[in-house]
N, C-alpha and C positions, 0 to 999 in steps of 0.2 A: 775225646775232645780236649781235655784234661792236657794230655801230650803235647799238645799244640804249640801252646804256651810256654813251651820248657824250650823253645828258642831262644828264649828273655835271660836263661843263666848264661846267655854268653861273655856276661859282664862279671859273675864271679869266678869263672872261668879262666877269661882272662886275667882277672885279679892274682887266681893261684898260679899259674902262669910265669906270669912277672912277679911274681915273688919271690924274694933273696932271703927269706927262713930255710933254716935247717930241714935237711930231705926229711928227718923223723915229722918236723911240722906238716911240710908239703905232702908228706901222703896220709900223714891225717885228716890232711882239709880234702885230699882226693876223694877218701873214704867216708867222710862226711856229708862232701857233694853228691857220692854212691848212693846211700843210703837215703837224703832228703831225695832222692829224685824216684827213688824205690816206695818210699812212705807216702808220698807224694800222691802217685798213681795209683796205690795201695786204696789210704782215703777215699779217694775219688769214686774209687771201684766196689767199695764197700760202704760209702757215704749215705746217709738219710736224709740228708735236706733237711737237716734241722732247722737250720738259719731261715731257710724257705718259707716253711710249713709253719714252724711255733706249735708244731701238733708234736704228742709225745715227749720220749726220754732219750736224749743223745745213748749212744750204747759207750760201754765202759772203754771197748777195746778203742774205740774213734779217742778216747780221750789218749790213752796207752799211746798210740799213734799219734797224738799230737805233740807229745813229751819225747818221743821219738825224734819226730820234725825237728824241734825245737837244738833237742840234744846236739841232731847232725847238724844246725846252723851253729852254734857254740863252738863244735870242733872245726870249723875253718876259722875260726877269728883270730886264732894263732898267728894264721898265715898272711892273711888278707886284712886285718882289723876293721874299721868300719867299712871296706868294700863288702861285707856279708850284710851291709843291710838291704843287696843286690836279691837278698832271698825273700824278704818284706813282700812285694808284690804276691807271692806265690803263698806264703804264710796269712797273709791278709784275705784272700778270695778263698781259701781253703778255712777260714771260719765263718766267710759271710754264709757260705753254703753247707757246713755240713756244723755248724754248732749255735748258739741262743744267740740272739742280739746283745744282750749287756756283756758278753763274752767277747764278741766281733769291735762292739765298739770301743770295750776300755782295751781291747789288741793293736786296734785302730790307733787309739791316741798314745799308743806305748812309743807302735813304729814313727807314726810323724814325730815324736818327740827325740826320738833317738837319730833321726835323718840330721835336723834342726840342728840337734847338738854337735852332729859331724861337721855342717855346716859352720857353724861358730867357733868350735875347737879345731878343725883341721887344718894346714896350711893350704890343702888344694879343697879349702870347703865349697869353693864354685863349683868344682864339678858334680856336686851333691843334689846341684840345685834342678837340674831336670828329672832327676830319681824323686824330689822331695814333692815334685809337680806329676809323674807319673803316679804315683804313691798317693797323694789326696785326691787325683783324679778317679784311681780306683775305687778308692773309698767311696766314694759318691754313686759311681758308676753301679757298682756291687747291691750297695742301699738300695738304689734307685730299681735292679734290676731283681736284686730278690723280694720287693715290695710288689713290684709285678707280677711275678710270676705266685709269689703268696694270693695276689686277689684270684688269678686264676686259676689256682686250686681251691681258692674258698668259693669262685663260682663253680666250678665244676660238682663241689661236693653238694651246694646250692641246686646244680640241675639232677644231681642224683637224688636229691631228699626229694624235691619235685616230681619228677620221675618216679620216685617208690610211691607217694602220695595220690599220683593221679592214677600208677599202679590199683591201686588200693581201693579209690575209689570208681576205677571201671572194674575187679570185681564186687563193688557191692549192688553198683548196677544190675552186673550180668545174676547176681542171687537174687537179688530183690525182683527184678523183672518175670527170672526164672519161675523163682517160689510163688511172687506173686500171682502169678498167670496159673498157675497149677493149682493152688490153693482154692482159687477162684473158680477151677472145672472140676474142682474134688466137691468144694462145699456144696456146687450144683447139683452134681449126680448123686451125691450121699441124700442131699433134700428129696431129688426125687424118687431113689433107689429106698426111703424112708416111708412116700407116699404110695411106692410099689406093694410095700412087703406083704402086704394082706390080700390085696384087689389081684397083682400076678408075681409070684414068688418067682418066675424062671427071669422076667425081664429085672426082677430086682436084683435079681441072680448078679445077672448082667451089666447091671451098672455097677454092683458090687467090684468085679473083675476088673473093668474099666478103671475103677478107681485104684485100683492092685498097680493095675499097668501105670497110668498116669505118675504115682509116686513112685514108681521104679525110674522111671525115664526121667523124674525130678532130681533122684537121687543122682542117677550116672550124670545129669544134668549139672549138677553141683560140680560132684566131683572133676566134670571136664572146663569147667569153666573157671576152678581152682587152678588147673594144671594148665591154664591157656590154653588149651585143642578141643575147646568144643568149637565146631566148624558148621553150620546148620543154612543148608541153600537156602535161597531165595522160595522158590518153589515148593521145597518141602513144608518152610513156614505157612505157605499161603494155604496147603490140605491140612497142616495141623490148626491155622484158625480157622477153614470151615468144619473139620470135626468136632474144635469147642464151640463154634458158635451154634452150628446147630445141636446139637447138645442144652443148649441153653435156648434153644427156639429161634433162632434168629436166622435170616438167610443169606445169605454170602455172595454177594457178583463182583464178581471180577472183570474189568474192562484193559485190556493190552498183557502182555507177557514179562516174566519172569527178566528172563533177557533184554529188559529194556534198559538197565542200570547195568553199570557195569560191576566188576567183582570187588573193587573198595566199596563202590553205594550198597550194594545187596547183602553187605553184613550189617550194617546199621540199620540197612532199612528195616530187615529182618526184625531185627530187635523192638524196632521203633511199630511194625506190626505187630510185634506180640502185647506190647504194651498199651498198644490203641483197642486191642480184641480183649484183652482184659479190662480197661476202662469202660468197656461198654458193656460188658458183662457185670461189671459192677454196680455201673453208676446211670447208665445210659435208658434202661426199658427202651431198648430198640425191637424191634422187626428184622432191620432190614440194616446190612452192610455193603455200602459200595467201596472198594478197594480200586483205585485205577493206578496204571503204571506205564508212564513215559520216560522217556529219555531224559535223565536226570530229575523226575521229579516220580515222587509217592504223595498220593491221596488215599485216605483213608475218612469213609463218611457213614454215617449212620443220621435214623432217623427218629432217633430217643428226643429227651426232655434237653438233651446239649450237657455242657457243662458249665457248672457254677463254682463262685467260692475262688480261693487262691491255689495254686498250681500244688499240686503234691510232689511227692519224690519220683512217680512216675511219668509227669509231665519234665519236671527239672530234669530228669535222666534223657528224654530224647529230644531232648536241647542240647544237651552236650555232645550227646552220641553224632548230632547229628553235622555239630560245629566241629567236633574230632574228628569228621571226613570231610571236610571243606563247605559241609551245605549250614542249610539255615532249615530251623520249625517252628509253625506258627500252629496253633492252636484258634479256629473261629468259628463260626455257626456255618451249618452247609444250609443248602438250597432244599435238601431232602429233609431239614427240619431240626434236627439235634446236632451236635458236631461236627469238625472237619479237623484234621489233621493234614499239614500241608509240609511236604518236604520236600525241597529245592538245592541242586549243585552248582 
């Protein structure tokens, strides 16, 4: 893009051009113009955006190349004298973008001042006068455009700490949910697997193992929910809450199918089951679980004591889960007496 621009030295060009210095001058200012047009693109190709950004340390060699730059405008002024302020535009935009602001702006007031004086000292200073108007308009233009593009990298940097943030806090969800739910069918069976041990040592056996398996399957459970690919149907949720629930005595109906939600609803809803099956395992002294499933919506109802008190981390979790897939949950009393979990797309 950089190259583009480089139409603009048609004016020092011509300057070298029409110049009546000595050949030793003239192809110094040739090799001058060689060179800035080299450095030039060079910069550009290797530039940080420092002007940009404000983030970081200009690198050494950008500076190297600037003295470069600089040198190759010095060696035409021999030839051309103030027509080499013809390279100002190009010297000007090549520090809004690749060096500091107090660096851009006092280069800024060097070049207008230097135009100015050609205007004032020159016999033909008028025709300086649309260089001196292209030249501040740059300047402005440059500010104005690398102040832009500055906020849009400070948003962007803005939606990626976001982004790692919300990161962050859908897996503590998917642990807490996890652990929590596990935790919750381990304490179970261990209690009971405790009131076993005496009265039948083979069914204590049994919940013993149960409890083996449960935290193996927590474990890999972590671990895949680390690495973002734990992937757990709809379906499969619904036999692994009636295995905890009844485990904990509770009975489980299920009204419509799996397939009622589609494949975005049925990972949240999923989740937003596991967490309503451990709520009532907790908190609920239920009997009885009714789970119904339509076409964009999850009910989840039990026929416990309800819920009291202000919303925990596992209410606040499928509230979000459930706003991160375009639905809405409401937490109210069912009909069958304790709870309802209501989820809507």
């Amino acid at each position: 893009m950089a190259a583009v621009w480089l139409i603009f030295l048609y004016y020092p060009i011509a300057a070298i051009l029409e110049s009546r210095a000595g050949l030793g001058t003239q192809v110094l200012a040739w090799v001058g113009l060689g060179v800035f047009v080299a450095v030039y693109l060079l910069m550009f190709k290797w530039g940080t955006v420092q002007g940009v950004s404000g983030q970081g340390g200009v690198a050494p060699r950008q500076y190297a190349l600037l003295g470069v730059l600089l040198l190759a405008v010095v060696a035409t002024v021999p030839a051309i004298g103030f027509n080499a302020t013809g390279f100002f535009p190009f010297v000007v935009s090549t520090l809004a973008y690749q060096f500091k602001r107090p660096l851009y702006w006092a280069a800024s007031g060097v070049a207008v001042a230097v135009v100015v004086l050609a205007i004032v000292t020159q016999p033909e200073g008028r025709e300086y006068f649309g260089l001196l108007g292209i030249l501040v308009i740059l300047v402005l233009v440059n500010a104005v455009s690398t102040w832009l593009i500055a906020r849009s990298i400070d948003a962007d940097q803005l939606s990626l700490e976001l982004a790692t943030s919300e990161e962050r806090e859908a897996v503590a969800r998917d642990v807490h949910d996890l652990i929590g739910h596990s935790l919750t069918v381990v304490k179970l069976k261990a209690q009971l697997a405790r009131r076993l041990m005496d009265v039948d040592p083979e069914r204590a056996r049994a919940e013993l193992e149960e409890i083996e398996k449960i935290t193996g399957e927590a474990i890999q459970g972590v671990r895949a929910t680390v690495t973002g690919l734990r992937s757990e149907g709809l379906a499969a949720q619904l036999e692994s809450a009636r295995a905890a629930l009844e485990s904990g005595g509770v009975r489980l109906e299920v009204s419509g199918d799996a397939g009622a939600l589609s494949p975005a609803q049925a990972l949240p809803a999923g989740w937003i089951l596991r967490e309503s099956v451990t709520n009532v395992l907790r908190h609920a002294r239920a009997t009885r679980v009714l789970v119904t499933l339509r076409p964009g919506e999850l009910f989840v109802e039990d026929d416990g004591v309800g819920l009291g008190g202000k919303p925990g981390n596992g209410l606040r979790g499928m509230s979000e889960r459930a706003a991160l897939s375009g639905g809405s949950c409401a937490v109210g009393a069912s009909e069958l007496g304790g709870a309802k979990v209501a989820v809507t797309w």
